[in-house]
C-alpha positions, 0 to 999 in steps of 0.5 A: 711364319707370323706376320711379324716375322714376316714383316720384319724380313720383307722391311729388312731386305729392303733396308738392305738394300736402301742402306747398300745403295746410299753407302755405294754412292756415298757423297764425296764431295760438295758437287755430289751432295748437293745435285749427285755430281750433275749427272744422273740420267733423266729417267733415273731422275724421273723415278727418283724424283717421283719417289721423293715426290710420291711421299708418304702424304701420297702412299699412306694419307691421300687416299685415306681422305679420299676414304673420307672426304670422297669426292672432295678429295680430288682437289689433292689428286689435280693439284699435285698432278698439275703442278709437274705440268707448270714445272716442266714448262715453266720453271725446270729447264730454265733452272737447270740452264742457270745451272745453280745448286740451290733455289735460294742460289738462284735467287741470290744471284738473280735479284743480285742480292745476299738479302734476298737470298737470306730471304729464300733460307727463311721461306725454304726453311719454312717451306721444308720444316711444315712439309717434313712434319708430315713426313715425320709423322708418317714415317712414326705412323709406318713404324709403329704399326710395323713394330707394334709399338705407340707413335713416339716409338716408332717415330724415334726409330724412323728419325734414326734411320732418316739420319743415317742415310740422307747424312751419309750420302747426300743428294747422290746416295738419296737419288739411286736410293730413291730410284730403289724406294720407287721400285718398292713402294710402287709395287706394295702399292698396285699389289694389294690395289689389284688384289682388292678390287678383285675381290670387291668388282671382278676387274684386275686394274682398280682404275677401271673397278672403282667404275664397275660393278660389285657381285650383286649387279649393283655398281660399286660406288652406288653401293658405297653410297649407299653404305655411307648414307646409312650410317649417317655420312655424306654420300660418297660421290658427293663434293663438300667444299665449295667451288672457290675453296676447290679452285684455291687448293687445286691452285695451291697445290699446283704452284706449290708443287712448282715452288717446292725447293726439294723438288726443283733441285731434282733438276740440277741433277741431270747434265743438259737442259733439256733433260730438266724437261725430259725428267719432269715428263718421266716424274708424271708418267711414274707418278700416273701410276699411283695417282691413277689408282689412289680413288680406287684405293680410298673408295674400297679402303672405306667400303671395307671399313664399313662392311667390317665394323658394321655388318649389318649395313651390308646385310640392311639390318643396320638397326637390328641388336647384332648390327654392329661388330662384337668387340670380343669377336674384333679382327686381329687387325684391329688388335695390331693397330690398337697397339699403336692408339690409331684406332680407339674404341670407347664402349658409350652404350655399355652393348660390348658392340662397335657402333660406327657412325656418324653421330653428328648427322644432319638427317634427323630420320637416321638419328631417330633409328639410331637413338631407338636402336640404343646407341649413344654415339660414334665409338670408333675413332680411326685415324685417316692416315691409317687406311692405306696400311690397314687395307690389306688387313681388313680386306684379309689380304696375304700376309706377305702382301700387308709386310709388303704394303708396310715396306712400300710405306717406309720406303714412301716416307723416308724418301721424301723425309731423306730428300727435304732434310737435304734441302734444309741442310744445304739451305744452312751450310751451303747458302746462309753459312758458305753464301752469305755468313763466311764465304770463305768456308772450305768445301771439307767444313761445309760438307760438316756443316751440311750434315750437322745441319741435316741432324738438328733438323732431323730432331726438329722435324721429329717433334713436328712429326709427333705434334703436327696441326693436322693430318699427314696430308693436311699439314703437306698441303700447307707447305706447298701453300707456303711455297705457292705463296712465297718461292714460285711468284718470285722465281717466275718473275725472275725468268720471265720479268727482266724488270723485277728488282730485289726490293720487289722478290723481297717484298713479295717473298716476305708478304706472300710467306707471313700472310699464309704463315699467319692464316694456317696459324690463326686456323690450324695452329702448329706450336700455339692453339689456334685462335680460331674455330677452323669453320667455313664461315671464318674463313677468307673468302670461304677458302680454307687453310689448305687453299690460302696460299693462292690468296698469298701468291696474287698479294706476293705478285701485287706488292713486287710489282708495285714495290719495283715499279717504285724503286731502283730498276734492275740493272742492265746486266742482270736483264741480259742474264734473264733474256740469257736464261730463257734464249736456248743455246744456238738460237740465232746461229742459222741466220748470224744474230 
């Protein structure tokens, strides 16, 4: 049986099943569309929101820039981490007690204001639609290599397909899927991980072969940097942001992850309290999994790549005429991908052979070698957010083991596209229209409205998908930067300040949201060209797009606080719902207050 035939069973069976769970647990009313009815079991939730969490910025693209980036790409890996830790302490069971459908719900009632509930629909509106762009282009990125057909194709297929189940059955259909998507890409992840680092160290857990030793006695990531340095690159094991720009997006990210509206309405799922903290500690353990092993997987994924493309780094006769790989003799893999214009080749030097390597290298020594030994630049151009898929081919894994990688990657991509148009939709019907716009909607219309909403946003996140300012991970990175700078100061001073007034969240929200909004834009663009070269010597205190939020998040603190000391105080009712929210049920009981 061909690989893609192969593909196509192991991608259908799973489909099967995603589709049979979500026409099972299909929404029948508002209740379950939105929070699947209040009564899933914390560790059901914890799974599931670790599928909606690990999406495909964590299964296909983070460890694609740990591939490149190396060490710098820890930031991702302790900042995504963190943030459940921040959740579980300090937002999730205090959400779940207010007992409220949505974030911007929360904060409409507790700055006791329909502005600033408006004011939330904006930031989650924003929020969501970067963050689904990432996901959108994942879910092309998946389908076209699965297909084998270019990005817009794919991406057209995956939009269909995110519609129909995240429409069909809501918040319930997407959580017992979820738990399924889990399942899948979980396994088509430690498959292969296991496999590779087998082959490349000898060790069955890649946590521990990414440490070991490769068959010449040689450690492993001395030799792969040693690779990398050859061919013109930074060492591997070496960081390259500076030490603000790493606090700044590990800050980021953490607060992000905390301030993420897709992620906090996984905790008015489950029916007490104190599951909400129950669930997010389950989330770590079942996201430690993938997050243990993603350095692994980027380091042998970027060895592979290398030793592939360029034999002769391997063999140290990098410079000699046979070095680089012969494109007439170029791996089927590689001919799968082409078809998708993910990895390029460009013959500068007219050698019919692959030379991979940097060509912008500061080591004038190594440009010398490279200009005597005929080349005339880099003529391979690969796509970061390719490199989990690809993994399995380049190391010539099984085929059922890349079908599985392939399936797991879907599964990666729709769960978390599935859950954040969820939340889009249920920011439109359920807050802007029922909430602020006509109070007096039935629940049969807005159960319409939320599922019309979902497919306009599906379309929006299509295009955002095929035009996106960045990489898969990147662009993530931007929506947990907005969300830093926008949701998580303003629902954590509703918990823990009595004093903060509307005018004050408004204030902050709006500022925290529109400088971050404005700095991505300025560096990275979305829709316009960016106005800016996106170097480190533009940037604001050398923190880059991806860390900025943090910045946002100090000037959204800074102006609530001085806009409420300056205005109307809160009222006394709404002081007592806060101390009410944070005094867990029965406190007072033994001693009679």
């Amino acid at each position: 049986m061909d690989l893609k035939t192969l593909t196509f069973i192991v991608v259908g069976l799973s489909f099967a099943l995603y589709i049979g769970v979500a026409i099972w647990a299909r929404a029948g009313s508002t209740s379950d569309f939105y929070v699947a009815g209040g009564g899933v079991h914390p560790v059901i939730n914890g799974m599931a929101t670790a599928a909606d969490w690990m999406s495909a910025a964590s299964f296909i693209s983070m460890a694609g820039l740990i591939a490149f980036l190396g060490y710098g790409g820890s930031v991702y890996l302790m900042g995504w981490t963190g943030g459940y830790v921040l959740l579980a302490v300090l937002l999730a069971p205090y959400l779940r007690k207010f007992g409220k459908f949505t974030v911007p719900q929360f904060i409409g009632d507790r700055y006791y204001s329909n502005a600033a509930r408006l004011v939330a629909v904006i930031c989650l509106i924003f929020i969501s639609f970067t963050y689904v762009a990432g996901q959108m282009r994942g879910v092309g990125i998946v389908f076209s290599r699965f297909l084998e057909v270019d990005i817009v194709t794919g991406l057209l297929v995956g939009m269909g397909l995110v519609f129909f189940y995240a429409v069909l059955g809501g918040m319930k259909g997407i959580t017992y899927t979820q738990v399924a998507q889990y399942c899948v890409l979980i396994f088509a992840y430690m498959v292969p991980a296991i496999f590779i680092s087998l082959n490349l160290t000898g060790n069955i857990f890649p946590q521990l072969g990414l440490g070991s030793t490769v068959a010449t006695g040689e450690p492993f990531l001395a030799k792969l940097d040693t690779v990398v340095h050859d061919l013109g690159f930074q060492v591997y094991t070496e960081g390259n942001k500076s030490m603000i720009d790493v606090i700044a997006i590990t800050m980021a990210l953490m607060a992000g992850t905390a301030g993420l509206p897709h992620v906090i309405v996984r905790f008015f799922t489950v029916p007490k309290v104190k599951d909400a903290r129950s669930s997010a500690g389950w989330a770590l353990v079942f996201i430690a999994i993938l997050y243990t092993t993603a350095p692994a997987v980027g380091a042998m994924a970027r060895y592979n790549l290398h030793a592939t493309m360029t034999p002769g780094v391997v063999s140290g006769e990098l410079f000699s005429p046979e070095s680089g790989l012969s494109y007439e003799a170029r791996p089927e893999w590689m001919k799968r991908w082409e078809a998708t214009k993910l990895i390029k080749f460009e013959d500068k030097n007219g050698d019919g052979r692959i030379q991979y390597y940097n060509d912008k290298s500061k080591d004038a020594d190594f440009m010398a070698k490279a200009e005597a030994a005929g080349w005339k630049g880099n003529e391979l151009t690969v796509d970061r957010d390719i490199m989990v898929l690809a993994n399995p081919e380049i190391a010539k894994l099984p085929d059922w083991v890349i079908a599985l990688v392939a399936a797991g990657g879907i599964a990666a991509a729709l769960s978390t596209a599935a859950g954040l148009l969820l939340v889009i939709s249920a920011a439109i019907s359920h807050d802007l229209l029922k909430g602020i716009l006509t109070p007096d909607m039935s629940e049969k219309s807005e159960l319409l409205a939320g599922r019309l909403a979902a497919a306009v946003a599906v379309c929006v996140a299509g295009y955002l998908g095929y035009n996106p300012p960045g990489f898969v991970a990147q662009v993530v990175a931007f929506a947990f930067g907005l969300a830093c700078a926008s949701l998580f100061p303003t629902i954590l001073l509703g918990i823990f300040s009595k004093k903060m007034n509307k005018e004050g969240a408004i204030a902050g929200m709006l500022t925290g949201l529109f400088f971050t909004f404005g700095y991505i834009l300025y560096f990275k663009g979305i829709f316009i060209t960016p106005m800016a070269e996106n170097i480190p010597a533009n940037w604001l205190f050398g923190i880059s797009p991806e860390g900025i939020g943090t910045v946002g998040a100090v000037l959204n603190f800074l102006v609530a606080t001085v806009v409420s000391k300056v205005t109307a105080p809160c009222p006394d009712h709404i002081q007592h719902l806060v101390e009410d929210i944070r005094t867990p049920r029965g406190a007072g009981a033994a001693t009679g207050h």
